[in-house]
C-alpha positions in Angstrom: 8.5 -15.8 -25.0 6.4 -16.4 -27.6 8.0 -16.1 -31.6 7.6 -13.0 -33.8 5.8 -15.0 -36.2 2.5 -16.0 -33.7 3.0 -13.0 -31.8 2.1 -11.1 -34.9 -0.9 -13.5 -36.0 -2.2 -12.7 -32.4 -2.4 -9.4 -32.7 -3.3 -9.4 -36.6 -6.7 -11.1 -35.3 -7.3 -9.2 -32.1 -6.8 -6.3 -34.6 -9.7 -7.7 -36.9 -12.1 -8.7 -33.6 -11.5 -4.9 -32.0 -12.4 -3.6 -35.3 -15.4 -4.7 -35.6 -16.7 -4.4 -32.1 -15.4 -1.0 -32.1 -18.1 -0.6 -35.6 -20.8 -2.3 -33.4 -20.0 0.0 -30.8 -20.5 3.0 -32.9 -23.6 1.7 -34.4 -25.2 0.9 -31.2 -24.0 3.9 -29.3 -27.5 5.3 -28.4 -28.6 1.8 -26.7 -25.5 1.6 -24.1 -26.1 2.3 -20.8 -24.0 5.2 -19.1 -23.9 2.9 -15.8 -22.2 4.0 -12.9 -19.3 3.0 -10.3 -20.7 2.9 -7.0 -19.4 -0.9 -6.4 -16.4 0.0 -7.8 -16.0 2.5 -4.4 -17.7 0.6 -2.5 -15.3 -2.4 -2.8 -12.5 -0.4 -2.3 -13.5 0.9 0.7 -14.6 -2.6 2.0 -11.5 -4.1 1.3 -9.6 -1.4 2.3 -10.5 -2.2 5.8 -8.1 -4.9 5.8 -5.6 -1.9 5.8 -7.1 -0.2 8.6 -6.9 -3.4 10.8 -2.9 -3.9 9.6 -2.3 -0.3 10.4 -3.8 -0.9 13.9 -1.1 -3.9 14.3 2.4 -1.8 13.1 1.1 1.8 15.0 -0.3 -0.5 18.2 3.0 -0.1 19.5 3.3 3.9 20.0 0.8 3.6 22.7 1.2 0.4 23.8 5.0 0.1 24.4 5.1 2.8 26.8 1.9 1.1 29.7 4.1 -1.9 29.0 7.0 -0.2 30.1 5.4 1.2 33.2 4.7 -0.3 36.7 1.3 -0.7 36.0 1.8 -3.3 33.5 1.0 -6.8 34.6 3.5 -8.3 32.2 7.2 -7.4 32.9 9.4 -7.0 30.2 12.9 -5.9 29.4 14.3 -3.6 26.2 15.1 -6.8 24.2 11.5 -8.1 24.6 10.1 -4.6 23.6 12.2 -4.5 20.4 11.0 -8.2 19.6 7.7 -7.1 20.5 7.7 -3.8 18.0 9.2 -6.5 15.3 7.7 -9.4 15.5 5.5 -8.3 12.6 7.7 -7.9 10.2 9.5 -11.1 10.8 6.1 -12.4 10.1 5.4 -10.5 7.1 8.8 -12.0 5.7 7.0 -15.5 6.3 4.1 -14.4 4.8 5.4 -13.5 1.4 6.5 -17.5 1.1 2.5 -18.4 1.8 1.6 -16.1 -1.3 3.5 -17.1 -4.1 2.5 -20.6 -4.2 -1.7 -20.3 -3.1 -2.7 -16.9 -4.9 -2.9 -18.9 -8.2 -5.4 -21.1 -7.5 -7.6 -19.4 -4.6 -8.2 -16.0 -6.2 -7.9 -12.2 -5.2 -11.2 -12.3 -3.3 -11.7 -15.6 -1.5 -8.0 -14.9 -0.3 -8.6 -11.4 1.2 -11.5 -12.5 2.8 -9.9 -15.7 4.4 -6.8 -13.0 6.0 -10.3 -10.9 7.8 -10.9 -13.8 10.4 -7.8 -14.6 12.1 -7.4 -11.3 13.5 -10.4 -11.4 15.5 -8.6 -14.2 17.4 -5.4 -12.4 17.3 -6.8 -9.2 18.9 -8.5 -11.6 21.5 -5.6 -13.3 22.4 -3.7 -10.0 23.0 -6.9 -8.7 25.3 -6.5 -12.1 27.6 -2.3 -12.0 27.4 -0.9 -12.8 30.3 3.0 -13.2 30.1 5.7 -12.5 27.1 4.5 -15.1 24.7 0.8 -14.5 24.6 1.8 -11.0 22.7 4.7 -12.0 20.8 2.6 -15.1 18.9 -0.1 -13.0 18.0 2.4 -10.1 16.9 3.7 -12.6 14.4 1.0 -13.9 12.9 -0.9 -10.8 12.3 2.6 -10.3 10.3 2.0 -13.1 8.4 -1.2 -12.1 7.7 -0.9 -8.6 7.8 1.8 -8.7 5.0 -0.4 -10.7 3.1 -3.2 -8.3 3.1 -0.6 -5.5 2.0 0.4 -7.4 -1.1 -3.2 -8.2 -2.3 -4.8 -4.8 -2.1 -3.5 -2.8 -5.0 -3.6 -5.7 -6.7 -7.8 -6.3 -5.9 -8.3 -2.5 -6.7 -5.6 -2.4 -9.3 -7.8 -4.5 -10.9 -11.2 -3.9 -10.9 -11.0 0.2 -10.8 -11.6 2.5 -14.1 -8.2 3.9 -15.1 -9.5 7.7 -14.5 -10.3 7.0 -10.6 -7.7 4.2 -10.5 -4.8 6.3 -8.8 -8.1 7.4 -6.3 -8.9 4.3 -4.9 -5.9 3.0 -4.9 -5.0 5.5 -2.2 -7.7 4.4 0.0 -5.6 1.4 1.2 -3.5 4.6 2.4 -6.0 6.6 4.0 -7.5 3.7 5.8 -4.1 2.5 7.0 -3.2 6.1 8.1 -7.1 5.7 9.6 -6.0 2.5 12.0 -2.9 4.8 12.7 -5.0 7.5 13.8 -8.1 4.8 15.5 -4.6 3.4 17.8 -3.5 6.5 19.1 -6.7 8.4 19.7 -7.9 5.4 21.8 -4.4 5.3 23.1 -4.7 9.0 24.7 -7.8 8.5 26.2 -8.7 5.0 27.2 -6.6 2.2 28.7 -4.9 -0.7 27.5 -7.2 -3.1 28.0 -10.3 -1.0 26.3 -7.6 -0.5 23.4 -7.3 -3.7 22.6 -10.9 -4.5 22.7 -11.4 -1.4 20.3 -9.3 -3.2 17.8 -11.5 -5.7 17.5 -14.3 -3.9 15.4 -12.5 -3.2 12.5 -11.9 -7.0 11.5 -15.3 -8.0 12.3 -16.3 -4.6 10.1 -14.3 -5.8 7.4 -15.1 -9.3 6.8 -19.0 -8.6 6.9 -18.5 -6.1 4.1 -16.1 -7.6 1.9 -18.1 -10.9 1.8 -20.8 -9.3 -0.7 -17.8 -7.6 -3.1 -17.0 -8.9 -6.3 -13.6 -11.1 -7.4 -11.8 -9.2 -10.3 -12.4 -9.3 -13.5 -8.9 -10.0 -14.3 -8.2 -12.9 -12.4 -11.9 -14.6 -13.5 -10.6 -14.6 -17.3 -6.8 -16.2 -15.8 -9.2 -18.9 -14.7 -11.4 -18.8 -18.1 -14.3 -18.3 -16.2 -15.5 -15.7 -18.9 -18.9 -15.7 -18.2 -18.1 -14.8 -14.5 -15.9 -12.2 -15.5 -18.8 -10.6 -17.9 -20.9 -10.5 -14.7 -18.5 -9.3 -12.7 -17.4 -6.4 -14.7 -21.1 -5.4 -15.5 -21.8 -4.9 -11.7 -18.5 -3.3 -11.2 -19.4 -0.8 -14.5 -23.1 -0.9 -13.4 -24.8 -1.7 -16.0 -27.2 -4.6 -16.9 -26.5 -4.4 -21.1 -23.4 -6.7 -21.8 -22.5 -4.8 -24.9 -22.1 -1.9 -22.8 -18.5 -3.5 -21.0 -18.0 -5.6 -24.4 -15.1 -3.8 -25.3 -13.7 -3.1 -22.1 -13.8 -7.2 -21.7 -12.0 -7.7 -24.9 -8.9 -5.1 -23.6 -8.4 -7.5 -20.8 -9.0 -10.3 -23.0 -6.0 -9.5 -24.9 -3.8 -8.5 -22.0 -4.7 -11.8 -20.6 -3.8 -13.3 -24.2 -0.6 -12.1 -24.7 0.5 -12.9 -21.1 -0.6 -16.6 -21.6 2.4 -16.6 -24.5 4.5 -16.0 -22.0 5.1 -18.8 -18.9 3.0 -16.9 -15.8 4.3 -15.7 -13.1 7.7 -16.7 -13.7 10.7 -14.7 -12.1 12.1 -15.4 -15.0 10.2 -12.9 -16.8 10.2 -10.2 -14.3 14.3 -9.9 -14.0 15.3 -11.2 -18.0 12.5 -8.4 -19.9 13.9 -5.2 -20.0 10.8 -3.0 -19.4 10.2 -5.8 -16.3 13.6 -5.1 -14.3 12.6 -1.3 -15.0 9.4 -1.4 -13.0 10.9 -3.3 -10.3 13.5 -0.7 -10.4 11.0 2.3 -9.9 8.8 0.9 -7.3 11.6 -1.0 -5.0 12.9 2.9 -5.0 9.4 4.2 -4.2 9.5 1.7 -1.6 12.8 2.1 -0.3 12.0 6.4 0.0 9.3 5.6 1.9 11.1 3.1 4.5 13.9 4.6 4.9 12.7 8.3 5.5 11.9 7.2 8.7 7.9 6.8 8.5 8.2 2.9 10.0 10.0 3.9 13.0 8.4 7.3 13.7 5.0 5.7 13.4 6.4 2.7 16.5 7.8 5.0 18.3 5.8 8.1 18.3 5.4 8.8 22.2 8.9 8.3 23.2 10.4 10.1 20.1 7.8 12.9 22.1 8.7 12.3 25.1 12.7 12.0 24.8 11.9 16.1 23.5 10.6 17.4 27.1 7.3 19.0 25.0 4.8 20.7 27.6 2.2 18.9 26.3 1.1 15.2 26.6 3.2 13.2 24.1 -0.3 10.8 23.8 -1.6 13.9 22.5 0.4 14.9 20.3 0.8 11.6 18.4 -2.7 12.0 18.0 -2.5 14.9 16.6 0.1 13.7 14.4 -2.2 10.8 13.2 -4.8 13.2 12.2 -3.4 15.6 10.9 -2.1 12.4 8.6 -5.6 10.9 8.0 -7.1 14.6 7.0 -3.9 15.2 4.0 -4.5 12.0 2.0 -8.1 13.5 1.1 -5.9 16.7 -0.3 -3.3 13.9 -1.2 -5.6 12.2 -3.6 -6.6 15.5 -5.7 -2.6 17.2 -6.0 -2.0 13.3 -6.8 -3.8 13.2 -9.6 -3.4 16.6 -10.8 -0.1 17.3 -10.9 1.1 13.2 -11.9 2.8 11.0 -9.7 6.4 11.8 -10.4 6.0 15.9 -9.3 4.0 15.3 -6.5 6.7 12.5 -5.0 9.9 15.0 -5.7 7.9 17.7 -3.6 6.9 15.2 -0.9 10.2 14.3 -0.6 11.9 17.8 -0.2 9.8 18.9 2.6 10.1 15.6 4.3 13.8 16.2 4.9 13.2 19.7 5.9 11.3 18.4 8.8 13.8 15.5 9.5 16.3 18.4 9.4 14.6 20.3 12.1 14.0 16.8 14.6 17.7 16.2 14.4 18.7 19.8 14.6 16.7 19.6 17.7 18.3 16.8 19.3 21.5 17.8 18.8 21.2 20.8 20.6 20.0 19.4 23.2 22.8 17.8 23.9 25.2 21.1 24.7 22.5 23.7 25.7 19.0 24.3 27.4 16.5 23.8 24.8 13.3 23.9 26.9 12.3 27.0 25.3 12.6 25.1 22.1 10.5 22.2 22.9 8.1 22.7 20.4 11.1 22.8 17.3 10.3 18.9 17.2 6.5 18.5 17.4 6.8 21.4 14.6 9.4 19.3 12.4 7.2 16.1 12.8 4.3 18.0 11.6 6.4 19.1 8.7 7.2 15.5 8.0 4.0 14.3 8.3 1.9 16.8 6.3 4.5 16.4 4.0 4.6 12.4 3.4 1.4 12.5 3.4 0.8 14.7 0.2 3.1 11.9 -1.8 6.0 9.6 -0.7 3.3 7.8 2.0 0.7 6.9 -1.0 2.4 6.2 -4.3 4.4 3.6 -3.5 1.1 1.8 -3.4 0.2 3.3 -6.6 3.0 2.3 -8.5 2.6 -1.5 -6.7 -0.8 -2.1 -8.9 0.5 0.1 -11.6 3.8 -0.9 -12.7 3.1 -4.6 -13.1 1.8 -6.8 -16.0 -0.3 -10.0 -14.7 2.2 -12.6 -15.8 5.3 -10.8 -12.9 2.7 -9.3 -10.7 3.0 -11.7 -8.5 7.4 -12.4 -8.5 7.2 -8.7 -7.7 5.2 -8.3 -5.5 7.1 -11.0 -3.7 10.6 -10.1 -4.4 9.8 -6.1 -3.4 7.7 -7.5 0.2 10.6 -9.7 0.9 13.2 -7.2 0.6 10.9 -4.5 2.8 9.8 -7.0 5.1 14.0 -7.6 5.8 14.1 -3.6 6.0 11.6 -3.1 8.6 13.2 -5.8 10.5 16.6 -4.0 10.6 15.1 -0.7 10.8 13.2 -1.0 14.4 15.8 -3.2 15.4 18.8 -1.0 14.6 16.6 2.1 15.9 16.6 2.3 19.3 20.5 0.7 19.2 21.9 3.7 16.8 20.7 5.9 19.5 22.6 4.8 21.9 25.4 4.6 19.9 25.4 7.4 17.5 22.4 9.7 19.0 19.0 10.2 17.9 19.6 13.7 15.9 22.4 11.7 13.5 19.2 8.9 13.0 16.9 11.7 12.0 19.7 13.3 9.7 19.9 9.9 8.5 16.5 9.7 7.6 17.2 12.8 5.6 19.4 11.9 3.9 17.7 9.1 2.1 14.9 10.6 1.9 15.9 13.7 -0.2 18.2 10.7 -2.6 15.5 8.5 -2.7 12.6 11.1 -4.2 15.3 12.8 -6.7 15.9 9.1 -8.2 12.5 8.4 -8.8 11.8 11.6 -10.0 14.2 10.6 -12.7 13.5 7.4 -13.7 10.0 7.2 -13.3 7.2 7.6 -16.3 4.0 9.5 -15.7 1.2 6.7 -15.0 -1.5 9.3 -14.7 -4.9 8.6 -17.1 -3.2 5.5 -18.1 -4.9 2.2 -18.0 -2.8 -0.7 -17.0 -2.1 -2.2 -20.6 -0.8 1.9 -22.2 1.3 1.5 -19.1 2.9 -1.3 -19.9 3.6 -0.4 -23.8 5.2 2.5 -22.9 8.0 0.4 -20.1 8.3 -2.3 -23.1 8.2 0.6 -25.9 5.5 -1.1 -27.9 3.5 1.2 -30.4 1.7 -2.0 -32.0 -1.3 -0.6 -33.8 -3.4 -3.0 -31.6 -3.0 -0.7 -28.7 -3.6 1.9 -30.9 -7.4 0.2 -31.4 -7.8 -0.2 -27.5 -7.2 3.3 -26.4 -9.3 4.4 -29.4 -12.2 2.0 -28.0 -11.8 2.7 -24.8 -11.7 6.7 -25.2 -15.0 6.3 -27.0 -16.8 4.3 -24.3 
């Protein structure tokens, strides 16, 4: 950390420099471009294709799983390799956390999100051409790897180049478009077979790659490299605008974020467990993260179809998990607005209360079933689960991945973001594996219960620790976890609320 003494010169002549180009600003007010953000949208969307095509790997198994299962598979399998089959991702994704933390430095946000887009055309192909137990299990893992990888990059990429009113927006489109690739999987699942399903998967990374290849790198991570003139460039075609004086000021924000984390040795877990306003944003999004895993969402979402089935519904449990999955894709558009309205904190209690109502109800369910007749309640369940999933996703399925390009400044971004995947990637692993074994052991209603339980803990901690993020912009974020109240910052929201 740097010394009181330069700390304060710093910020004594980024005080001076924001001073004056806030003057210039003023003066030349009537000769700035208004601009607009198409790109900025744009890009997100792009990129958040890489989410859709790592939502059709984890959800490929809810209609997949069960054709394997069947006589008409040509590949024979046993329960042991379906397990290793539904977790072979995650394994990878634990792999794939290692990969990031030592080649994100030098290879960039971009250029690395675009490199993740081409292997999973050959992954999907090798799945279509899979003839025995290891031709699925190698590409399962390595989309993990990859997958994973694509996960930790994506708030970061929009964290970074989004405005800080529609920040908490786009953000949520990695969400939608992985609920998307949810909903793509099972729809095709219901009505096509396996072999036109995986060949279906194979659009969205070809989609994606084409797209993204045009996007721009972020701003943020062009001035890390002190490639300013890049970055200028960069953030002009991301604001819209062809005057440079008209993203001047915006520039010079990040200028001094980048500045003052420069003091500091980068990306150093040093930093992000020794600085007191660091731990606390690992703190609040490892519990965002933990809600979300451990209300059940990961192994609902694997094992849709025989969750559905195990209940004796009347209708077709391909059917309903497609309904499930759109009903899931429609919310986040609702999602976004309450989001943003009523703050992140509100919005994630709520979320949270209903989910466990509709756990309640699945495990309630289940447990009847085991003393009395409960075909004339077969549709307690498929109601429960709709509960559940209208419910997570209004809140505890998107802002997990808000508070991930939120929470962080640049110099820990990256330790985080590796410490919190690591630690989820080990979850998911024990989750799908412990699944289907708790069942036989201690039933499927005390698993749902389960669920409930952490679910309901989970959103009333975060409820309570967690500051509103809302209308913030990345740096006002960060004084408020450190408690700074520098005049500086003072300067920058000024200059910023004026352009």
């Amino acid at each position: 950390m740097m010394n009181m003494t330069k700390k304060s010169e710093i910020l004594k002549k980024n005080k001076s420099e924001y001073k004056s180009i806030k003057g210039e600003f003023l003066e030349d007010e009537k000769n700035f471009e208004k601009g607009n953000r198409h790109l900025q949208y744009l890009a997100s969307i792009s990129v958040s294709l890489l989410s859709m095509t790592c939502g059709t790997i984890y959800t490929w198994t809810s209609p997949a799983l069960p054709y394997l299962r069947s006589n008409n598979s040509e590949i024979t399998l046993n329960e042991t390799q379906i397990v290793w089959i539904a977790t072979l991702p995650d394994i990878g994704a634990f792999f794939g956390n290692v990969a990031m933390i030592f080649a994100l430095k030098n290879f960039g946000r971009k250029n690395w999100i675009l490199f993740l887009g081409a292997p999973h055309i050959l992954l999907w192909l090798m799945i279509i051409f899979a003839n025995d137990i290891y031709m699925l299990c190698i590409p399962r893992f390595i989309s993990g790897v990859i997958g994973d990888l694509g996960f930790m990059l994506l708030p970061m990429y929009i964290g970074e180049i989004a405005d800080k009113d529609i920040r908490g927006v786009l953000l949520l489109s990695i969400k939608l478009f992985s609920n998307i690739g949810h909903m793509y999987v099972k729809t095709i699942g219901a009505f096509f077979s396996f072999q036109i399903l995986n060949i279906m998967m194979l659009f969205v990374p070809c989609l994606f790659f084409i797209t993204f290849l045009f996007m721009p790198e972020s701003p943020y991570y062009l001035l890390l490299r002190n490639e300013n003139d890049k970055a200028l460039k960069s953030l002009m075609k991301l604001k819209g605008v062809k005057n440079e004086k008209t993203v001047i000021i915006e520039l010079k924000r990040i200028q001094n974020a980048i500045d003052e984390t420069r003091e500091n040795k980068k990306w150093m877990f040093r930093e992000l467990f020794f600085v007191k306003g660091n731990r606390k944003s690992l703190k609040i999004v490892l519990i965002a993260w933990l809600t979300k895993f451990l209300c059940g969402a990961t192994a609902i979402n694997s094992f849709t179809q025989e969750i559905l089935e195990a209940t004796e519904i009347d209708i077709s449990p391909k059917i309903c998990a497609m309904i499930l999955a759109i009903i899931e894709v429609v919310l986040t558009l609702s999602a976004t607005s309450i989001i943003e309205r009523a703050g992140r904190r509100w919005t994630f209690l709520l979320s949270g209360l209903f989910c466990t109502l509709g756990l309640i109800m699945v495990g309630l369910f289940f447990f009847l079933k085991l003393t009395i007749n409960v075909k004339s309640y077969s549709w307690l369940p498929l109601i429960g689960l709709i509960i559940y999933q209208i419910s997570f996703s209004m809140g505890i399925a998107y802002i997990p991945i808000i508070m991930l390009g939120e929470m962080f400044s640049i110099d820990v971004k990256m330790p985080a973001m590796f410490c919190l995947n690591v630690s989820m990637s080990l979850l998911l692993i024990g989750i799908k594996v412990a699944f289907q074994k708790l069942n036989n052991i201690i039933g499927i209603y005390t698993m749902f219960w389960i669920f409930g339980i952490c679910c309901i803990l989970g959103s009333i901690v975060f409820f309570i620790i967690t500051p509103e993020t809302k209308g913030k912009t990345l740096e006002e974020i960060q004084d408020r976890l450190h408690k700074k109240g520098s005049v500086i910052n003072k300067e920058i929201i000024i200059s910023s609320e004026v352009y």
